[in-house]
C-alpha positions as a Markdown table, in Angstrom:
| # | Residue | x | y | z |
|---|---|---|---|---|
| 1 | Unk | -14.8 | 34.8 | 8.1 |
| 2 | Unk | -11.3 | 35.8 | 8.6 |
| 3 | Unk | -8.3 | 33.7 | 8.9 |
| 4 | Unk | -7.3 | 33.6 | 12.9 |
| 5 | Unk | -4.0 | 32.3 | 13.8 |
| 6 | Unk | -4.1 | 29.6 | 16.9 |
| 7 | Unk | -1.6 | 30.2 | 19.6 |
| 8 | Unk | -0.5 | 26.6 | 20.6 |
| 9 | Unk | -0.1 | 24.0 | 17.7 |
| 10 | Unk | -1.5 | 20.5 | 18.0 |
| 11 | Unk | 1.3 | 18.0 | 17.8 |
| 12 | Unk | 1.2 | 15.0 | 15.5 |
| 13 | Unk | -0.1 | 12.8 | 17.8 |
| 14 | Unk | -2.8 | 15.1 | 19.1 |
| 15 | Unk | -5.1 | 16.3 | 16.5 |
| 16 | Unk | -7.5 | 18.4 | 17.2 |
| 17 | Unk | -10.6 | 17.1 | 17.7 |
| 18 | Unk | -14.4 | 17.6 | 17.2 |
| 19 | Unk | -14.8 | 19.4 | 20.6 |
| 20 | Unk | -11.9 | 21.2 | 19.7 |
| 21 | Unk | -13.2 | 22.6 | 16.8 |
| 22 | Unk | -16.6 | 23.7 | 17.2 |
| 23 | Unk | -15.0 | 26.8 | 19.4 |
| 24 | Unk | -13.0 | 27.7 | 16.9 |
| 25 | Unk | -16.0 | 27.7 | 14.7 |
| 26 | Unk | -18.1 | 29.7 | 16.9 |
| 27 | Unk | -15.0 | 32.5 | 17.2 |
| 28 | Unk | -14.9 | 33.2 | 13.8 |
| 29 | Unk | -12.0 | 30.8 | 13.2 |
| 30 | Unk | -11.7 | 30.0 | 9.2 |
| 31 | Unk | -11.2 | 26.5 | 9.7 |
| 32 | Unk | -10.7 | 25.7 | 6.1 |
| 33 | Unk | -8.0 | 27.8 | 6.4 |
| 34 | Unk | -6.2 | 26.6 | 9.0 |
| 35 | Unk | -6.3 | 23.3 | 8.3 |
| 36 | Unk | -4.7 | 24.1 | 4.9 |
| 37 | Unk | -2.0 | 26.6 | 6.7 |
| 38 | Unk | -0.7 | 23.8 | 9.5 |
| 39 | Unk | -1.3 | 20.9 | 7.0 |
| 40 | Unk | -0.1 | 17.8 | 8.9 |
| 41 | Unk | -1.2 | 18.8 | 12.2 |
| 42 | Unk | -4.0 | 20.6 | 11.8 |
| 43 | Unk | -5.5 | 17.1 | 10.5 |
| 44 | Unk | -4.1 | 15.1 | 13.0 |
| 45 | Unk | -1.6 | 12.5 | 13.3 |
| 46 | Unk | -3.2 | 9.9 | 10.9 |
| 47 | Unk | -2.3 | 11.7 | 7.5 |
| 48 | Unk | 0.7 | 10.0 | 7.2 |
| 49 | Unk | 0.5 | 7.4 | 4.0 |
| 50 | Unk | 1.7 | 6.3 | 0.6 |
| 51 | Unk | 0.9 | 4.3 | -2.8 |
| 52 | Unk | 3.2 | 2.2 | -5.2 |
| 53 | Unk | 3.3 | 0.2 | -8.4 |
| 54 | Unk | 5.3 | -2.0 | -10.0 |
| 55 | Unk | 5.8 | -1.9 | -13.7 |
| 56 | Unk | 7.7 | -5.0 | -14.2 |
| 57 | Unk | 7.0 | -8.3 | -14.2 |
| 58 | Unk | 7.7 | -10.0 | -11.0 |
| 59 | Unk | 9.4 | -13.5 | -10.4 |
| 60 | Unk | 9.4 | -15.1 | -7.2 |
| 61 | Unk | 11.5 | -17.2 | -5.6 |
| 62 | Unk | 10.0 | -21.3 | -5.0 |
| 63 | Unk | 12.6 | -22.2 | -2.0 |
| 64 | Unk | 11.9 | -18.4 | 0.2 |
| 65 | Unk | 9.7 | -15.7 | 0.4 |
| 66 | Unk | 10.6 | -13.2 | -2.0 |
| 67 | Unk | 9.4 | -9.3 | -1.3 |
| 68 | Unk | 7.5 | -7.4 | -3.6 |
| 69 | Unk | 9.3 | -4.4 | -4.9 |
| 70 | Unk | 8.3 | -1.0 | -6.3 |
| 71 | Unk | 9.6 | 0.9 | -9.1 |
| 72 | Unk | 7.4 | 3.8 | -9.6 |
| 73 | Unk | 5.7 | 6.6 | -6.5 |
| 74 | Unk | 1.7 | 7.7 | -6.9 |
| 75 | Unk | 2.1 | 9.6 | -4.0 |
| 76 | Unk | 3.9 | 9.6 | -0.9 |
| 77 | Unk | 3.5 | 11.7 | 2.4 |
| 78 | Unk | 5.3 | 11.1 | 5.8 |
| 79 | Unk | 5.4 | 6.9 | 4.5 |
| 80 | Unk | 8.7 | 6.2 | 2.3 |
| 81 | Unk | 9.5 | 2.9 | 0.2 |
| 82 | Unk | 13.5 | 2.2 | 1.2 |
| 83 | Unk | 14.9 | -0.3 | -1.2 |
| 84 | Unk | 12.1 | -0.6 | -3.7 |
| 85 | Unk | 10.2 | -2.8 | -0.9 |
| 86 | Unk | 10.0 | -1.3 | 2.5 |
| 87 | Unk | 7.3 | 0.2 | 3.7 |
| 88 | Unk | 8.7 | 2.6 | 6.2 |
| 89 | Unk | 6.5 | 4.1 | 8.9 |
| 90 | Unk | 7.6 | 7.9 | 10.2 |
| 91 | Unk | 5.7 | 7.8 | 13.2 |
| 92 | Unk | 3.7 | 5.3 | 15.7 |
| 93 | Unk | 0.7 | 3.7 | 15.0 |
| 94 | Unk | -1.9 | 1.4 | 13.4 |
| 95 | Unk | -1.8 | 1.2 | 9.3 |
| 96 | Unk | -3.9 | 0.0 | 6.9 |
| 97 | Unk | -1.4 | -1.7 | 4.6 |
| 98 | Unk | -3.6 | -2.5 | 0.9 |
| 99 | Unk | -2.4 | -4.7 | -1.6 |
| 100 | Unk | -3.0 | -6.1 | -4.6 |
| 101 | Unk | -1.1 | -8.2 | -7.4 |
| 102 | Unk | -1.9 | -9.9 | -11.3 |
| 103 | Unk | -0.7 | -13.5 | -11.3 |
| 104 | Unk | -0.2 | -15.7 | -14.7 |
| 105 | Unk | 0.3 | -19.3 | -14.9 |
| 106 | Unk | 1.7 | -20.9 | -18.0 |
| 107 | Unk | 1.3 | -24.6 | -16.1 |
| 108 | Unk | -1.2 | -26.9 | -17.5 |
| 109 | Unk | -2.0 | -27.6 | -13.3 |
| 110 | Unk | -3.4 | -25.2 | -10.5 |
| 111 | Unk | -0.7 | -23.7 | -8.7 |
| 112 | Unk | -0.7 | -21.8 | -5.2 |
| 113 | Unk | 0.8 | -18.8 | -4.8 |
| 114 | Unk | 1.1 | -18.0 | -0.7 |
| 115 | Unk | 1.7 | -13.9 | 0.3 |
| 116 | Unk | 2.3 | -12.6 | 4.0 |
| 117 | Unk | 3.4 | -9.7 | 5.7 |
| 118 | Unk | 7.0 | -8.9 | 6.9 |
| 119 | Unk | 7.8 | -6.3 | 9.9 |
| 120 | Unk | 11.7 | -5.5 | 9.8 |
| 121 | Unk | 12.3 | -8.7 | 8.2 |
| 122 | Unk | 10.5 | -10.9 | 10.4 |
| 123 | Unk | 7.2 | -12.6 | 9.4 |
| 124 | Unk | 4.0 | -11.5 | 11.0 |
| 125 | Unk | 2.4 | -14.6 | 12.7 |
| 126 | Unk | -1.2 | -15.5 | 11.0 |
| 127 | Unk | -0.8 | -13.1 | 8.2 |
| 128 | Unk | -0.3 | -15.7 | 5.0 |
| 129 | Unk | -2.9 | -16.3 | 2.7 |
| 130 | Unk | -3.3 | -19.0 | -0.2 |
| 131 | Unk | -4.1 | -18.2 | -3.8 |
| 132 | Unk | -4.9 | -20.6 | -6.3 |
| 133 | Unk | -3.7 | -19.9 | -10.0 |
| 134 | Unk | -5.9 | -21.8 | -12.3 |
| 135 | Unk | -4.3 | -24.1 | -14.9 |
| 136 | Unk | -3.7 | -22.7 | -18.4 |
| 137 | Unk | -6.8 | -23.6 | -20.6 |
| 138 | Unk | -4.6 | -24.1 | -23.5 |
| 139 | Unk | -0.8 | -23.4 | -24.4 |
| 140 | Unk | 0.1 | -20.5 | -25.4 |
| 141 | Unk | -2.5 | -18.5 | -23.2 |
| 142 | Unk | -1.8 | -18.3 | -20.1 |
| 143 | Unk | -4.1 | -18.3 | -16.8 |
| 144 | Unk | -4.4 | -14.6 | -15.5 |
| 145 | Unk | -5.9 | -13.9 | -12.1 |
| 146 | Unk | -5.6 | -10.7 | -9.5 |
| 147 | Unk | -6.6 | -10.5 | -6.1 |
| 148 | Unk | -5.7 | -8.2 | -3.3 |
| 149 | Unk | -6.4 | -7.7 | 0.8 |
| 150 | Unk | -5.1 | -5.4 | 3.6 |
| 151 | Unk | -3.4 | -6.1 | 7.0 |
| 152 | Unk | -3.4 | -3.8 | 9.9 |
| 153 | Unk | -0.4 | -3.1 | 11.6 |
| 154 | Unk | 0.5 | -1.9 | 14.6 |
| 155 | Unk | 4.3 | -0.2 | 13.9 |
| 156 | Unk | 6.9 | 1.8 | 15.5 |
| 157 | Unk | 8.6 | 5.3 | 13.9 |
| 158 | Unk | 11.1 | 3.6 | 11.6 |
| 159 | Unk | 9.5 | 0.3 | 11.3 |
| 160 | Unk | 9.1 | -0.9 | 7.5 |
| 161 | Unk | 6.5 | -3.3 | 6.4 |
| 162 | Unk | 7.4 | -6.0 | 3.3 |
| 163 | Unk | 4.8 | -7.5 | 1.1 |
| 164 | Unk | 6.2 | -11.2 | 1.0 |
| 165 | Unk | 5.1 | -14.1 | -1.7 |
| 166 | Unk | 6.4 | -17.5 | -2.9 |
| 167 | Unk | 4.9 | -19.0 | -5.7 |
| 168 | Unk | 5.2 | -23.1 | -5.5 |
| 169 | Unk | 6.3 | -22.8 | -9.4 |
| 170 | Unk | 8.5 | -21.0 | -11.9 |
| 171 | Unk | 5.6 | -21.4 | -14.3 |
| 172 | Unk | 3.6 | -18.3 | -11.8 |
| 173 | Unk | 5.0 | -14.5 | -12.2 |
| 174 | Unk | 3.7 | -11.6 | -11.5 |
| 175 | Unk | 3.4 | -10.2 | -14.7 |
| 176 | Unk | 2.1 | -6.4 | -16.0 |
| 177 | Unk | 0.5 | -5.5 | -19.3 |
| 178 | Unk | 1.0 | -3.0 | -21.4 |
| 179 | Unk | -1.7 | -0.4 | -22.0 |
| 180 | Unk | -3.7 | -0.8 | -25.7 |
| 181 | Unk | -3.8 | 2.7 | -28.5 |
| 182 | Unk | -6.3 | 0.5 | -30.6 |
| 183 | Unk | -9.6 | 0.0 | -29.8 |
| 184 | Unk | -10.9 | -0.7 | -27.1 |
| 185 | Unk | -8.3 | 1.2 | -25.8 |
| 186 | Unk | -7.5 | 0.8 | -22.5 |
| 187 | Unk | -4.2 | 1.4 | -20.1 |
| 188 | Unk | -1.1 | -0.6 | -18.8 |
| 189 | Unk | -1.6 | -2.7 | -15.8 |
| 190 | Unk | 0.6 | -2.9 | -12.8 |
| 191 | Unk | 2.0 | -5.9 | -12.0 |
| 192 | Unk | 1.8 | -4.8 | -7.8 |
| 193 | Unk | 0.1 | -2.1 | -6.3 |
| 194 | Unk | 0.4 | -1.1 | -2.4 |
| 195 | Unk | -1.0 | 2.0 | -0.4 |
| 196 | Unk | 0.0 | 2.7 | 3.0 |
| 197 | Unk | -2.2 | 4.8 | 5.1 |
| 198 | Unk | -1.8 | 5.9 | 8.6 |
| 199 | Unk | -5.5 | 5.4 | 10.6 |
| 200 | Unk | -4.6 | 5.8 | 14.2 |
């Protein structure tokens, strides 16, 4: 088929849909093509997303939420990360905001570790959860344990989205490993990971 150019560009925030397409098809439209020529809008408004890592071991705060930051990009389109931990939304929308973190405790006793969701700074009501960190089963290894979830968010163009946590001792970081040349080999491990994606 050859490539044939449409005359009125779908915006961001009206993708073109099935109906739209089958037309298009049917006219000799190379669809492939298209898409890959108007990028963004050709696939619709929810393209917009992101993924971070942290590659330092994280300390948290006992007294306050502390935010989880990010030192190093996977990939980013339309979502940016604004001082290492916002989450920053280009557009309007529901995203699907994935986390997930390693946690060590050196303490001989469980500790919690509670982590919740921040919109601009304030707290999103309901969105805390619990974590128990299992005791150390004897000193000098540490407990090790990693756990994840997702929130979705409803958010506004130039909203930012912070991944909060406070530990209930120093004892608990959020600590990341370094990868292994002997065998088994095996890579480094992130001490935070997030991915931000854009689904309506």
């Amino acid at each position: 088929m050859a490539d044939t150019k449409i005359s009125a560009m779908p915006s961001a925030t009206t993708p073109l849909t099935g109906a739209e397409l089958v037309p298009l098809v049917q006219s000799g439209v190379n669809v492939q093509s298209t898409i890959a020529n108007f990028g963004q809008y050709a696939r619709g408004a929810y393209f917009n997303h992101g993924a971070w890592q942290s590659t330092v071991t994280q300390t948290g705060s006992i007294t306050a939420g502390t935010p989880f930051t990010f030192n190093q990009t996977d990939v980013t389109d339309g979502v940016t990360l604004v001082s290492n931990s916002r989450l920053t939304v280009p557009v309007d929308g529901v995203y699907n905001i994935q986390w997930s973190g390693q946690f060590q405790n050196t303490d001989n006793a469980i500790q919690n570790v509670t982590v919740w969701v921040r919109i601009n700074g304030v707290d999103v009501p309901g969105s805390a959860g619990v974590i128990s960190i299992p005791a150390r089963k004897s000193a000098p290894i540490p407990a090790s344990l990693i756990i994840g979830w997702n929130y979705f968010l409803s958010m506004t163009a130039g909203q930012y989205a912070e991944i909060v946590w406070l530990p209930e001792s120093t004892l608990v970081t959020a600590p990341t490993y370094p990868a292994s040349a002997v065998t088994p080999v095996h890579p480094a491990a992130a001490s935070i990971i997030v991915t931000v994606a854009q689904v309506g």
